[in-house]
PDB file of the backbone (N, CA, C, O) and the ligand in Angstrom, with CONECT records:
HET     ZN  A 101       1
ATOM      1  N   UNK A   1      73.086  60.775  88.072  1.00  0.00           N
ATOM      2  CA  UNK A   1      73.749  60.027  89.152  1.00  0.00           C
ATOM      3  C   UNK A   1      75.259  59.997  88.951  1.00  0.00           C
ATOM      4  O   UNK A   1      75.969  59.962  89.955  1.00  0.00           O
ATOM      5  N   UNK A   2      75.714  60.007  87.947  1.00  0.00           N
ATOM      6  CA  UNK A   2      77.038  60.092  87.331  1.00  0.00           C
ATOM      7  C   UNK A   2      77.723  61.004  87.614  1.00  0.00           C
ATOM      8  O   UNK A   2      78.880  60.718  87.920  1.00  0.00           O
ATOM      9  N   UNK A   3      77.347  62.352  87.632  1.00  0.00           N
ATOM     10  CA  UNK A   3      77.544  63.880  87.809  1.00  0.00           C
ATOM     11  C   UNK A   3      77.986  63.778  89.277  1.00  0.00           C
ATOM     12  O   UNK A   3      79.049  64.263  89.666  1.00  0.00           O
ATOM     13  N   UNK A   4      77.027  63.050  90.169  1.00  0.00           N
ATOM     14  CA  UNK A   4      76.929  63.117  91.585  1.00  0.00           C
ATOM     15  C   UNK A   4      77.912  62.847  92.070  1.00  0.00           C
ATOM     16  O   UNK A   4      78.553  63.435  92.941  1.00  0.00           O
ATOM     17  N   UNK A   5      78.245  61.232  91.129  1.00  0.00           N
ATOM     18  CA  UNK A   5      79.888  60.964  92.160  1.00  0.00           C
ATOM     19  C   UNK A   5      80.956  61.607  91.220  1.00  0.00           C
ATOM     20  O   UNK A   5      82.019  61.920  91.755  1.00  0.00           O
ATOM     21  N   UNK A   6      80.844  61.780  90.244  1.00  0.00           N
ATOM     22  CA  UNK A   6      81.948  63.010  89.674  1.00  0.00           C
ATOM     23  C   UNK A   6      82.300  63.976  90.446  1.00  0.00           C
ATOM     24  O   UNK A   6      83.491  64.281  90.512  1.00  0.00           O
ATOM     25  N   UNK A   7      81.313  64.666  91.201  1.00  0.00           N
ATOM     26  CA  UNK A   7      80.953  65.857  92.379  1.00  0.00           C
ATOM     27  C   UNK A   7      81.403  65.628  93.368  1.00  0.00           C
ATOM     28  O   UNK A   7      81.985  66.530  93.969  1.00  0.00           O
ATOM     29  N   UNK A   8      81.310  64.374  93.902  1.00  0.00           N
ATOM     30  CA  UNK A   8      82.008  63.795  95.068  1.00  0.00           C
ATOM     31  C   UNK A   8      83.443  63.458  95.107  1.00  0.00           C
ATOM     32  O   UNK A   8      84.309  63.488  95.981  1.00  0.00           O
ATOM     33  N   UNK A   9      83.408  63.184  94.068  1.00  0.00           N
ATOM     34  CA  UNK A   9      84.897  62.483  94.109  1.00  0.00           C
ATOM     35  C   UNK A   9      85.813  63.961  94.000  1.00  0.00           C
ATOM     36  O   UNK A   9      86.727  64.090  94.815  1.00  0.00           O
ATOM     37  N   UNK A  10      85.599  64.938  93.118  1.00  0.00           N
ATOM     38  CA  UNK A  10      85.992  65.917  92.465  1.00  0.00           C
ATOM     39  C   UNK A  10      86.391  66.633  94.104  1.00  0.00           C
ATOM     40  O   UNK A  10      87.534  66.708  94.554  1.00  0.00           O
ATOM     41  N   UNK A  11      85.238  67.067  94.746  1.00  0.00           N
ATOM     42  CA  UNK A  11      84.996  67.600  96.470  1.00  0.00           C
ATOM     43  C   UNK A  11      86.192  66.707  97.141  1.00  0.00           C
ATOM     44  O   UNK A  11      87.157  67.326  97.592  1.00  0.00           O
ATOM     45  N   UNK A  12      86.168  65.081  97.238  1.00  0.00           N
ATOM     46  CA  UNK A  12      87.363  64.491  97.974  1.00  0.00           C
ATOM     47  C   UNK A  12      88.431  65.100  97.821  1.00  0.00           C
ATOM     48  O   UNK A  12      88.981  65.642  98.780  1.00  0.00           O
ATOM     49  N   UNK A  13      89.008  65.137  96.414  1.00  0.00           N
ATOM     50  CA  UNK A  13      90.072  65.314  96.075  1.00  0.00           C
ATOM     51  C   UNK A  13      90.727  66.591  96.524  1.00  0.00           C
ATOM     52  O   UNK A  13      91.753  66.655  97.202  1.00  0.00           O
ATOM     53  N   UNK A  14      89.967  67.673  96.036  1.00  0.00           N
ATOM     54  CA  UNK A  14      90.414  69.141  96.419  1.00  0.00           C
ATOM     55  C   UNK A  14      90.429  69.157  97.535  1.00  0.00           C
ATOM     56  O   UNK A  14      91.271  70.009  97.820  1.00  0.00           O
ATOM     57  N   UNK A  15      89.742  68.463  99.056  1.00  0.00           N
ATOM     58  CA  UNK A  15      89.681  68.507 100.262  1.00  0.00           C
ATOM     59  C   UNK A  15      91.146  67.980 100.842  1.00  0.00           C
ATOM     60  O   UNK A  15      91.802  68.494 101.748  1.00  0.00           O
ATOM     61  N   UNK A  16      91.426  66.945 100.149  1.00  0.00           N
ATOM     62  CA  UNK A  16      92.501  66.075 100.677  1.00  0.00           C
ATOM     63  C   UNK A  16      93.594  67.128 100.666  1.00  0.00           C
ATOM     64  O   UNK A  16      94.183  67.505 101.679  1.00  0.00           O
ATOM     65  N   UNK A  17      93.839  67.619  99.300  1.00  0.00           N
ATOM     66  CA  UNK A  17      95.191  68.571  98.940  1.00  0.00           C
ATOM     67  C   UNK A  17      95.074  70.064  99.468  1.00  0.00           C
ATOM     68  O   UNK A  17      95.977  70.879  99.657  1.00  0.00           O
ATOM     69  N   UNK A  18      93.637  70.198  99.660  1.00  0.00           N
ATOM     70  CA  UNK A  18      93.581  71.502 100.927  1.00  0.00           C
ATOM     71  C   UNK A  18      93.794  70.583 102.502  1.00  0.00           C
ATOM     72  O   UNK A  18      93.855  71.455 103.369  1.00  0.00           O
ATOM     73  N   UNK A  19      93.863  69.834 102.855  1.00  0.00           N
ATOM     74  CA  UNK A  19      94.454  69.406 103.882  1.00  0.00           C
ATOM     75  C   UNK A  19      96.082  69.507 104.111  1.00  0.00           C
ATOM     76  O   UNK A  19      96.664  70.190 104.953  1.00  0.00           O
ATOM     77  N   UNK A  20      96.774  68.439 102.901  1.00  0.00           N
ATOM     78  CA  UNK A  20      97.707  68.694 102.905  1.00  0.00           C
ATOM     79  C   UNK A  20      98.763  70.138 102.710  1.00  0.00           C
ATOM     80  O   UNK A  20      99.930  70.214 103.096  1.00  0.00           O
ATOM     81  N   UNK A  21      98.060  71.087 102.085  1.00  0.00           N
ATOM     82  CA  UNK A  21      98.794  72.583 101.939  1.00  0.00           C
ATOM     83  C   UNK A  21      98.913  73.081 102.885  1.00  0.00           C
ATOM     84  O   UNK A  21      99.932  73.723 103.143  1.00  0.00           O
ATOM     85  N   UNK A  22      97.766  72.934 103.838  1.00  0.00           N
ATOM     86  CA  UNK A  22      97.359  73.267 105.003  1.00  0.00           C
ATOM     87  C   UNK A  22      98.486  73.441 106.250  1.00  0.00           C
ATOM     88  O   UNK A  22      99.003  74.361 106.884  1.00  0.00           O
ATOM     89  N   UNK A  23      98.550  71.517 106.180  1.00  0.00           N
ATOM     90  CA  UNK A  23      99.659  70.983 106.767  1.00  0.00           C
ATOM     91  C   UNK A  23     100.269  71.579 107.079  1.00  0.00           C
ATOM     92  O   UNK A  23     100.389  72.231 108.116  1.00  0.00           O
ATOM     93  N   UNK A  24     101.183  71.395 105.588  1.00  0.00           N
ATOM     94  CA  UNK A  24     102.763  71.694 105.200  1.00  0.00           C
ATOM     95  C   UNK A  24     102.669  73.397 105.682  1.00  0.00           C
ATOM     96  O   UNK A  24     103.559  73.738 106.460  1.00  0.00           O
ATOM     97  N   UNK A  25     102.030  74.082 105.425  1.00  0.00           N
ATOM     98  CA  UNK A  25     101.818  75.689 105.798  1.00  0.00           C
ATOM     99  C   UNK A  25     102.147  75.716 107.386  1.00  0.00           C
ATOM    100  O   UNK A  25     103.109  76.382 107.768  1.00  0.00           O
ATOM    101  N   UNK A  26     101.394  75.033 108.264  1.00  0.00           N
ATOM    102  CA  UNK A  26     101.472  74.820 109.737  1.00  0.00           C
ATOM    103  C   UNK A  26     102.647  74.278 109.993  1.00  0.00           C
ATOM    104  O   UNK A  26     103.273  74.745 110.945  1.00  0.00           O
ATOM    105  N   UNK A  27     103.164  73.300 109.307  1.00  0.00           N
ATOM    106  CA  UNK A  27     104.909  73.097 109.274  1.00  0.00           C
ATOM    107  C   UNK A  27     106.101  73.984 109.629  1.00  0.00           C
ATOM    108  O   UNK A  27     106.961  73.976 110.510  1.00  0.00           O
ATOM    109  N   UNK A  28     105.734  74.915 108.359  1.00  0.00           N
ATOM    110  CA  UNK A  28     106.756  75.729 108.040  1.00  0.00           C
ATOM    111  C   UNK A  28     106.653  76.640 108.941  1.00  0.00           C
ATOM    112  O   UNK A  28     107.720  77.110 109.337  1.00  0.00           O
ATOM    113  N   UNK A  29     105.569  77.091 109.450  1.00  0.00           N
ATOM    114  CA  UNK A  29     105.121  78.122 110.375  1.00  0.00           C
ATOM    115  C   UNK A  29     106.071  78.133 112.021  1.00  0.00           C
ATOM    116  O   UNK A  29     106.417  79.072 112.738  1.00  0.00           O
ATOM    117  N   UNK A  30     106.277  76.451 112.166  1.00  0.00           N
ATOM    118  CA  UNK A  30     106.247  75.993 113.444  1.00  0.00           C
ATOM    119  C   UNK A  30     107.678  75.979 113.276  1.00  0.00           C
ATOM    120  O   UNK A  30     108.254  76.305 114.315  1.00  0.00           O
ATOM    121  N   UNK A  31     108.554  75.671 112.170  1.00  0.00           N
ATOM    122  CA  UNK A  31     109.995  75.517 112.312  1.00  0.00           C
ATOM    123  C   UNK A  31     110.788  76.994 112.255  1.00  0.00           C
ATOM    124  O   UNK A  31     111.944  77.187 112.633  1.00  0.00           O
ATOM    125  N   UNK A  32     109.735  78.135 111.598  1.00  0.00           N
ATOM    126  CA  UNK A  32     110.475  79.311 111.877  1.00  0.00           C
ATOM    127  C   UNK A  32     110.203  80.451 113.219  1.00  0.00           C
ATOM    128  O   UNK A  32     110.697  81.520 113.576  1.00  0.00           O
ATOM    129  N   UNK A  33     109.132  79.541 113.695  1.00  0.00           N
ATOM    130  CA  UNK A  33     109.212  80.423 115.143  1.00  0.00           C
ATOM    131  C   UNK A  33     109.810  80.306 116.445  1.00  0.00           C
ATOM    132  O   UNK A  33     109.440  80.919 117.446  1.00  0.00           O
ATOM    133  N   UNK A  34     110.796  79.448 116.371  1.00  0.00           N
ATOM    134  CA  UNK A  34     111.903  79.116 117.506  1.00  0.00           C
ATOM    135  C   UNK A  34     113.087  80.320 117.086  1.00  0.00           C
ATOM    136  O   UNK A  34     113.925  80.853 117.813  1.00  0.00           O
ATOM    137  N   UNK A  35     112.828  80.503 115.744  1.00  0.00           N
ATOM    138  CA  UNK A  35     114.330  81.501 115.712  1.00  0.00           C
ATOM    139  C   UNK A  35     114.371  82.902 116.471  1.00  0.00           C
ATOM    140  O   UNK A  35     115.401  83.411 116.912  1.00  0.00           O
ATOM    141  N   UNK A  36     112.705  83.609 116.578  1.00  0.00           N
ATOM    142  CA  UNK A  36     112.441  85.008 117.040  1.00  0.00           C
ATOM    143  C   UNK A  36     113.041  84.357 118.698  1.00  0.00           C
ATOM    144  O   UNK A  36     113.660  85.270 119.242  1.00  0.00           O
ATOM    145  N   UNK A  37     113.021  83.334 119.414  1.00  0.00           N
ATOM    146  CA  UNK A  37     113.063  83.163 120.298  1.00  0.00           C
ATOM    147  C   UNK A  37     114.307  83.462 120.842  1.00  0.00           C
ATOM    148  O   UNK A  37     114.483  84.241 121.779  1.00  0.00           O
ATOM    149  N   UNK A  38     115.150  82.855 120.264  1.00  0.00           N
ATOM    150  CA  UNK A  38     116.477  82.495 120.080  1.00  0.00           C
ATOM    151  C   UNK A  38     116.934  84.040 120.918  1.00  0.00           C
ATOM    152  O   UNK A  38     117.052  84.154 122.138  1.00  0.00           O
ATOM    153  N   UNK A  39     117.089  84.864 120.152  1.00  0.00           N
ATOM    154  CA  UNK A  39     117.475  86.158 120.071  1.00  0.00           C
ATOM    155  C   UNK A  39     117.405  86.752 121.257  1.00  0.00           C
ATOM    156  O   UNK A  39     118.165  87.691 121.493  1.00  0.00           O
ATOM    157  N   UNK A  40     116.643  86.387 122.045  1.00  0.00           N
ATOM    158  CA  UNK A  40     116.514  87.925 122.747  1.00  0.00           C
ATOM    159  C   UNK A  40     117.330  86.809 124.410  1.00  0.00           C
ATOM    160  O   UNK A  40     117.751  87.567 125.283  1.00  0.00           O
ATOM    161  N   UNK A  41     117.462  85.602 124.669  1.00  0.00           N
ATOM    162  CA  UNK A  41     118.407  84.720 125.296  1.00  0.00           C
ATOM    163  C   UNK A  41     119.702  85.200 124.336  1.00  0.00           C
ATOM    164  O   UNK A  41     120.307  84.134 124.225  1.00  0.00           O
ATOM    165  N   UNK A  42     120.103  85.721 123.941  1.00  0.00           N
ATOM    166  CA  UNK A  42     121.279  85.977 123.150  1.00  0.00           C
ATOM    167  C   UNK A  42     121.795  87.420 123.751  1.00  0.00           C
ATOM    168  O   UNK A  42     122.902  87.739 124.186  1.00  0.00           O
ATOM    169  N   UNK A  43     120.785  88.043 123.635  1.00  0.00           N
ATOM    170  CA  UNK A  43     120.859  89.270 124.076  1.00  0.00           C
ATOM    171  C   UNK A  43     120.980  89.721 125.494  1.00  0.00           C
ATOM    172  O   UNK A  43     121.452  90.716 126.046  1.00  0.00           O
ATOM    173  N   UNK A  44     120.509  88.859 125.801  1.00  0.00           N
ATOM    174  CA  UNK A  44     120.395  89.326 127.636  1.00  0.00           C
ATOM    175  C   UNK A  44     121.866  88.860 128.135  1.00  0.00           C
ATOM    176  O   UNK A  44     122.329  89.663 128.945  1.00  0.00           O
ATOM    177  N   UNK A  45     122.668  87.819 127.866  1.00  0.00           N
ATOM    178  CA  UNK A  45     124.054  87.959 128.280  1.00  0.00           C
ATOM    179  C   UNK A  45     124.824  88.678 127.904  1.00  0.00           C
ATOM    180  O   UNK A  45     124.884  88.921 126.699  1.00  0.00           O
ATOM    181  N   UNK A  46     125.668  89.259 128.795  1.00  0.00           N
ATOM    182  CA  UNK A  46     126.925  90.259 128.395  1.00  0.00           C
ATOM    183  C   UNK A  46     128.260  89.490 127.708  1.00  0.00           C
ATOM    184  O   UNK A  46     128.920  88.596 128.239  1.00  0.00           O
ATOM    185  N   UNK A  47     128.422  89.945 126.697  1.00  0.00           N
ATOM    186  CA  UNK A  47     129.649  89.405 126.045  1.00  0.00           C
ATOM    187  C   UNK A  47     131.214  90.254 126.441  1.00  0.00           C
ATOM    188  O   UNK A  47     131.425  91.452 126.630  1.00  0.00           O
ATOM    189  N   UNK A  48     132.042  89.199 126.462  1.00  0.00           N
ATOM    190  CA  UNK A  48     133.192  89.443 126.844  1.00  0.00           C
ATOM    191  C   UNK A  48     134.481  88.832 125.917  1.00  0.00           C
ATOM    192  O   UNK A  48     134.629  87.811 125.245  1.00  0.00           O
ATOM    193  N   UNK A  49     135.374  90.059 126.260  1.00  0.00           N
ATOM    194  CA  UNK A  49     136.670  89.681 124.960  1.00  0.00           C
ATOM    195  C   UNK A  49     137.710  89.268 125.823  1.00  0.00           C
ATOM    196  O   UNK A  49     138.278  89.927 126.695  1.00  0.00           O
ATOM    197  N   UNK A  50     137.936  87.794 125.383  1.00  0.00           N
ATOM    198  CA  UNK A  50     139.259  86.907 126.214  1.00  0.00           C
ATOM    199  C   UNK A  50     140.446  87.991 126.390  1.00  0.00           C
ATOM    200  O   UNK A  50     140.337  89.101 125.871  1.00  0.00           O
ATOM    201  N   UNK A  51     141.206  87.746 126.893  1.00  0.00           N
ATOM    202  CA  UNK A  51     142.645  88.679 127.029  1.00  0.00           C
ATOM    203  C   UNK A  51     143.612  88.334 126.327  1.00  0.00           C
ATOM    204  O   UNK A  51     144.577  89.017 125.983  1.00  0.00           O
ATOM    205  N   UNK A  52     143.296  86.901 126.021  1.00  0.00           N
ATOM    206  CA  UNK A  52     144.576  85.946 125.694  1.00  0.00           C
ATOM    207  C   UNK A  52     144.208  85.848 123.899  1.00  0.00           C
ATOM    208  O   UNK A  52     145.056  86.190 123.075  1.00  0.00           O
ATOM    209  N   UNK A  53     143.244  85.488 123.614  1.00  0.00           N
ATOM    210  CA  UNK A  53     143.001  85.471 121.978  1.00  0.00           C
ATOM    211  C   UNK A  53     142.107  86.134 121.292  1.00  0.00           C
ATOM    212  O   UNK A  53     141.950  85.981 120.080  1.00  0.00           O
ATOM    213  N   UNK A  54     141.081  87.362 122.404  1.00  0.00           N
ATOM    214  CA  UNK A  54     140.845  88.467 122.049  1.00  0.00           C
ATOM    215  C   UNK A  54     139.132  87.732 121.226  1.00  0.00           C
ATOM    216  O   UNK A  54     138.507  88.417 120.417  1.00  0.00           O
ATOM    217  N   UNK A  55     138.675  86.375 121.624  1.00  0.00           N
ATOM    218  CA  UNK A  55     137.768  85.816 121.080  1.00  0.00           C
ATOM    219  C   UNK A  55     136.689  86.424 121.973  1.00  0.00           C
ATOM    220  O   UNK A  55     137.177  86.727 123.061  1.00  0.00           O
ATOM    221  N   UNK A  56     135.209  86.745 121.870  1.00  0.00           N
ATOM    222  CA  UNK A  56     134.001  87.480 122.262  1.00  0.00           C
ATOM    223  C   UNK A  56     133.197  86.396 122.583  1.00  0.00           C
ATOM    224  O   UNK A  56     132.857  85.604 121.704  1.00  0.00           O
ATOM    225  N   UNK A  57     132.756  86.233 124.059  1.00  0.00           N
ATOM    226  CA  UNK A  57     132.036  85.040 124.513  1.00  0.00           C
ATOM    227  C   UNK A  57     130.990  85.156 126.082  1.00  0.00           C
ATOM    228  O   UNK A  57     131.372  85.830 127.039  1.00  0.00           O
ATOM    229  N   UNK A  58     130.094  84.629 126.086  1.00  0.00           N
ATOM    230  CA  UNK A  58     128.968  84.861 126.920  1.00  0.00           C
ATOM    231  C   UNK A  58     129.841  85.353 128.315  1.00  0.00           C
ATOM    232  O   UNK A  58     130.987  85.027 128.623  1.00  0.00           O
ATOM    233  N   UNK A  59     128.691  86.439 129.198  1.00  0.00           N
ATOM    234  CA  UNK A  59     129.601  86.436 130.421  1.00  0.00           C
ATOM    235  C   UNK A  59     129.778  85.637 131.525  1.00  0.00           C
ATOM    236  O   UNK A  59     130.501  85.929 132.478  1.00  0.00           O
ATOM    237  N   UNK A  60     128.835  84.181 131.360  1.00  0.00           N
ATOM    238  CA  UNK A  60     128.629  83.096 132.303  1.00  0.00           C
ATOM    239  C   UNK A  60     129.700  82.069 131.790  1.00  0.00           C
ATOM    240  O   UNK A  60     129.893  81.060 132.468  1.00  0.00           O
ATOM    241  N   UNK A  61     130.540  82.305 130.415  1.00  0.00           N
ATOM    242  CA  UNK A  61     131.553  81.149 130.808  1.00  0.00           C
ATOM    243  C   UNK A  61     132.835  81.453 130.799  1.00  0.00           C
ATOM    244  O   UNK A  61     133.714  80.659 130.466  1.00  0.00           O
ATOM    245  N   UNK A  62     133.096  83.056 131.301  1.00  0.00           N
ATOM    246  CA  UNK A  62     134.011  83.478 131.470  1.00  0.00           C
ATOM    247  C   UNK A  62     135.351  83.213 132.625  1.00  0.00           C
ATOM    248  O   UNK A  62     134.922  83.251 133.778  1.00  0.00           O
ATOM    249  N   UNK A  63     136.325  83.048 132.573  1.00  0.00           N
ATOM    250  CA  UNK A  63     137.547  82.623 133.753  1.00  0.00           C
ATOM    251  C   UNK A  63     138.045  83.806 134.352  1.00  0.00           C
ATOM    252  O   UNK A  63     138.732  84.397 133.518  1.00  0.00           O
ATOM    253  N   UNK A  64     138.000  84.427 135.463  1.00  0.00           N
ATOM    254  CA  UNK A  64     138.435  85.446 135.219  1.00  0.00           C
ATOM    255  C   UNK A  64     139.552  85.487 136.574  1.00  0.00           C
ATOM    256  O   UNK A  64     139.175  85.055 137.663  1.00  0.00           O
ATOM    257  N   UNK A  65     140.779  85.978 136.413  1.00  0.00           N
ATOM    258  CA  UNK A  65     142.056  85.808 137.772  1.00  0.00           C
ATOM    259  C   UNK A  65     141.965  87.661 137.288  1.00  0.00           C
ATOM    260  O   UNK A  65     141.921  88.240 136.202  1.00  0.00           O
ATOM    261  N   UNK A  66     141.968  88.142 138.801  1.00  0.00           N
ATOM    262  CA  UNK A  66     141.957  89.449 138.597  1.00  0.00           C
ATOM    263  C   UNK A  66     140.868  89.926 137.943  1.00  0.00           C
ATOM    264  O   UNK A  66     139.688  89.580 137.894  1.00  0.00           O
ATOM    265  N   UNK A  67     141.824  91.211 137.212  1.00  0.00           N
ATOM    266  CA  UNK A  67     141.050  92.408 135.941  1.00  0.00           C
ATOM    267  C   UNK A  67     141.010  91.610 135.022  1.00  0.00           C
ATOM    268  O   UNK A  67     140.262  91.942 134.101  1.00  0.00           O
ATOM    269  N   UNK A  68     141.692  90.391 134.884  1.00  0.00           N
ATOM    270  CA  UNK A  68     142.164  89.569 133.196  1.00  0.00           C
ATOM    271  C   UNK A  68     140.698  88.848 133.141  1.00  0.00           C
ATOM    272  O   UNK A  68     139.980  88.961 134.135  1.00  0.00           O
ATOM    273  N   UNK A  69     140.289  88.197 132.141  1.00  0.00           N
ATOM    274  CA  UNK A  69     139.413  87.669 131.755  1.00  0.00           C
ATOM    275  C   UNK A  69     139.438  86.904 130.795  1.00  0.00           C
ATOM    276  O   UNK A  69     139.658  87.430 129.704  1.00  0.00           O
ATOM    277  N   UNK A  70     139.224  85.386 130.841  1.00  0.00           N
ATOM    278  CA  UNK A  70     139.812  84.612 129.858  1.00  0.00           C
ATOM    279  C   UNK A  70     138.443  83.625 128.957  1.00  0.00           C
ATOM    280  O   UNK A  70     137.488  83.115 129.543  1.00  0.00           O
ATOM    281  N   UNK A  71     138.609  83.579 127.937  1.00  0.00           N
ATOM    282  CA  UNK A  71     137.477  82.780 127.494  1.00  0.00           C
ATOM    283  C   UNK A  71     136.798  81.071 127.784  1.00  0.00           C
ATOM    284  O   UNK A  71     135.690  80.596 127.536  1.00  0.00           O
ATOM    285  N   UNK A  72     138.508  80.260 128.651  1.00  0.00           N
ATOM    286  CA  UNK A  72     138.636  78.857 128.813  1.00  0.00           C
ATOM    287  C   UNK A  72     139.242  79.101 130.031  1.00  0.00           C
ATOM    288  O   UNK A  72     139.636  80.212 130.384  1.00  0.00           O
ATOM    289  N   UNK A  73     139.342  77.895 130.804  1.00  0.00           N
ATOM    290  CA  UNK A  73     140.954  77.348 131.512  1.00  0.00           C
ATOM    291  C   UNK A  73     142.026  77.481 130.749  1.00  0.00           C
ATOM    292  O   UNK A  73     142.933  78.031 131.374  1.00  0.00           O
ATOM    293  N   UNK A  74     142.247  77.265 129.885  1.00  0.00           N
ATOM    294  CA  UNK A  74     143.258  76.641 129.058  1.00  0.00           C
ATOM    295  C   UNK A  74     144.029  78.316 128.605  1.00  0.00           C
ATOM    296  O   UNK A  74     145.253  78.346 128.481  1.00  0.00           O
ATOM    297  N   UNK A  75     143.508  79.145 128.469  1.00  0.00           N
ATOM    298  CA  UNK A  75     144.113  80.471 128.435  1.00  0.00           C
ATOM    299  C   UNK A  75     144.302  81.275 129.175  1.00  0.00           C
ATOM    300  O   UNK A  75     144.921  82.327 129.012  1.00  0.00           O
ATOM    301  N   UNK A  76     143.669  80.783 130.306  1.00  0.00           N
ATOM    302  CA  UNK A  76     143.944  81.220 131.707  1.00  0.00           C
ATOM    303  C   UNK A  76     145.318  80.907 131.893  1.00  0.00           C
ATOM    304  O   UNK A  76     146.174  81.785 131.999  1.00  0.00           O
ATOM    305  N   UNK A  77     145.595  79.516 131.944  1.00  0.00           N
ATOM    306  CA  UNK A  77     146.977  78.883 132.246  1.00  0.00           C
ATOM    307  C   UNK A  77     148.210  79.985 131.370  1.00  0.00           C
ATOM    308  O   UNK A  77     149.254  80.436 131.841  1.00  0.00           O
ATOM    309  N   UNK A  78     147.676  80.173 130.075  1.00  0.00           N
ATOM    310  CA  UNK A  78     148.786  80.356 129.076  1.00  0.00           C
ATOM    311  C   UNK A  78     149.135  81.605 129.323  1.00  0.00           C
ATOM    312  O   UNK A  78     150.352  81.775 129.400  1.00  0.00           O
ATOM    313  N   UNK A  79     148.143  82.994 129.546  1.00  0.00           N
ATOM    314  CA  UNK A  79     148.162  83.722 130.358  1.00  0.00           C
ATOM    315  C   UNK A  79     149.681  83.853 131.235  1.00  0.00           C
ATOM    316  O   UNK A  79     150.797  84.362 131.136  1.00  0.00           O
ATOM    317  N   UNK A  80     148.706  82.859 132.308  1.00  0.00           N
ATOM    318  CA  UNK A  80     149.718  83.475 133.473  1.00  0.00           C
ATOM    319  C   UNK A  80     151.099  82.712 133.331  1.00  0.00           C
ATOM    320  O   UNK A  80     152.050  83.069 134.026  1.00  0.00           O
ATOM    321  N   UNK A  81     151.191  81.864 132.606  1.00  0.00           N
ATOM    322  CA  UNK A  81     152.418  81.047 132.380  1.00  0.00           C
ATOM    323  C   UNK A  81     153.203  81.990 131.943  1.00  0.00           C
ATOM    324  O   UNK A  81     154.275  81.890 132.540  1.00  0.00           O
ATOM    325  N   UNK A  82     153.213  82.887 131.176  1.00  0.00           N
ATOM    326  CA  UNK A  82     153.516  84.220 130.102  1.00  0.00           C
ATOM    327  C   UNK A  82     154.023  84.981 130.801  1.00  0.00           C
ATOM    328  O   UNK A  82     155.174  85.324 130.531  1.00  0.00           O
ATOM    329  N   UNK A  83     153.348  85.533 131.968  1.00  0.00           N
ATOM    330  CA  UNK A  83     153.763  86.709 133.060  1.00  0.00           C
ATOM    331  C   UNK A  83     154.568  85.965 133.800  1.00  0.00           C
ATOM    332  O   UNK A  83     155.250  86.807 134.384  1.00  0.00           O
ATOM    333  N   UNK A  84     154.949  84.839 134.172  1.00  0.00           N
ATOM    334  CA  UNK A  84     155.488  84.608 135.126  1.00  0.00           C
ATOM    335  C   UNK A  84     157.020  83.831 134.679  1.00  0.00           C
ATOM    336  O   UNK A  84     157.800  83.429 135.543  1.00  0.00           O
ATOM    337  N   UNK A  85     157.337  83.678 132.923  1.00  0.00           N
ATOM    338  CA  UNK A  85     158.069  83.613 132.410  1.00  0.00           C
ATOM    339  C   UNK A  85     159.259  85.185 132.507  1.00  0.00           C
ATOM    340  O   UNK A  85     160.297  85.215 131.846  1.00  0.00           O
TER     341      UNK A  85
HETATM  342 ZN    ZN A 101     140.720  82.724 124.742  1.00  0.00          ZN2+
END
């Protein structure tokens, strides 16, 4: 009878910590599969090089007066402030 709950208890134990490995396995699983995602939304926008500081940035938040193409407002301004100096 002794053996029995030795057996039992022995069975709890290893069950519990195969639960928990388990877990933590399904964890890790779940926090590195947003990154494959990431990528290919990365990829599908066209990148573009400001005129003004030559910085490389999506083509949806681009400013663009003319052929020029600016990465902000704010270099837009400086830009044309420049030419018209
Ligand atoms: Zn810029």
């Amino acid at each position: 009878m002794n053996y029995l709950i030795r057996v039992a208890i022995i069975s709890f134990v290893v069950f519990i910590v195969w639960s928990i490995v388990r877990r933590a396995a399904q964890q890790e699983a779940e926090e590195q599969r947003p990154v494959p995602k990431l990528t290919p939304e990365v990829k599908q926008s066209k990148m573009l090089r400001c005129d003004e500081c030559g910085v490389h940035f999506p083509q949806e938040e681009s400013v663009q007066v003319g052929k020029k193409i600016f990465c902000c407002e704010e270099h837009k301004k400086q830009a044309l402030q420049r030419l018209s100096d």
